[in-house]
C-alpha positions in Angstrom: 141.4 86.3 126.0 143.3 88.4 123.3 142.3 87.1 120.4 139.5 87.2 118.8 136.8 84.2 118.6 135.3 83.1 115.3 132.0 82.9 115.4 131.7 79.3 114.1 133.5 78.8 117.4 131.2 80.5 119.9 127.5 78.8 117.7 129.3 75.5 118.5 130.3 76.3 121.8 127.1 77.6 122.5 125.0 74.3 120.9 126.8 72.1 123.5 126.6 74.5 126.3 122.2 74.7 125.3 122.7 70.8 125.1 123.3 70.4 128.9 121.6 73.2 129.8 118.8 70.5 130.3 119.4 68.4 133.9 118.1 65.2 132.2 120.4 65.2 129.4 123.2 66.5 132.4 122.2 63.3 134.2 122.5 60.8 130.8 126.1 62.7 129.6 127.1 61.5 133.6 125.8 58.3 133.1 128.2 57.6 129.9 131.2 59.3 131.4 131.2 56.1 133.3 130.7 53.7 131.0 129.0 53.0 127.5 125.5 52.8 127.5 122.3 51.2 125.2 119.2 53.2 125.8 117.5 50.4 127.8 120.2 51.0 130.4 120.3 54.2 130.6 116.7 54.1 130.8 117.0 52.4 134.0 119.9 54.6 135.6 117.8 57.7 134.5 114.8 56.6 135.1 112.9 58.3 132.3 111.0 56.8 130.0 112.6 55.4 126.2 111.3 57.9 124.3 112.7 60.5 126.4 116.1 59.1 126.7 115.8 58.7 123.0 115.2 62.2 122.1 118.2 63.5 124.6 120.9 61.5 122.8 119.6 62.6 119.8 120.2 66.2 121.0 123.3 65.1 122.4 124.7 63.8 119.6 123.6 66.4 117.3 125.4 68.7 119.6 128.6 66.5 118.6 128.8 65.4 122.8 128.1 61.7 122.7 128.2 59.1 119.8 126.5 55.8 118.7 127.5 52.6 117.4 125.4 49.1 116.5 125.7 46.6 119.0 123.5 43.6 116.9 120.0 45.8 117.1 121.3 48.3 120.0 122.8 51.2 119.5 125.3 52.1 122.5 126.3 55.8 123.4 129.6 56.9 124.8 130.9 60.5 125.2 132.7 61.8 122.5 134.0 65.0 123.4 136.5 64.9 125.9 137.3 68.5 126.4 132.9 68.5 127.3 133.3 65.7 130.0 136.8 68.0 131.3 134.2 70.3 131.3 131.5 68.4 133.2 133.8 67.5 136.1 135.6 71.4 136.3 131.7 72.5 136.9 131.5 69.9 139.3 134.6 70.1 141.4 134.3 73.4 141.3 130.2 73.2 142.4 131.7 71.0 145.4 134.5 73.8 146.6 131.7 76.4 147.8 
């Protein structure tokens, strides 16, 4: 790399690298790089308990990786960032190759 990084780059780099650092929230971001998700389902999938799940995609989403909308009195999470889910599946591909 020749040029050189600002540093508002590498904090927010590094704030969604910290936010999958943890294998639960690693296992919800999977999750809802299939499909779109409510916390009740992802719940299940995950099996952790609601307040858990609701404190990882609120880390998540702070990190700017997923994002919320209202469905009636849900809210539903989707990644955001496609360039983190590219990501996601480079580290996994390349996890498998070895």
């Amino acid at each position: 790399m020749k040029k050189k990084v600002a540093r508002a780059q590498i904090v927010k780099i590094a704030k969604k690298l910290k936010a999958l650092s943890h294998p639960e929230r690693l296992r919800i971001v999977l999750e809802l790089m299939k499909r779109e998700c409510c916390v009740g389902e992802l719940q299940k999938c995950v099996s952790l308990s609601q307040p858990h799940v609701s404190q990882s995609l609120r880390i998540l989403k702070q990190a700017g990786i997923v994002i919320g909308r209202r469905r009636q009195r849900r809210v539903c999470y989707r990644v955001k960032d496609p360039v983190t889910e590219g990501m996601i599946k480079l580290f996994f591909e390349k996890s498998k190759a070895k």
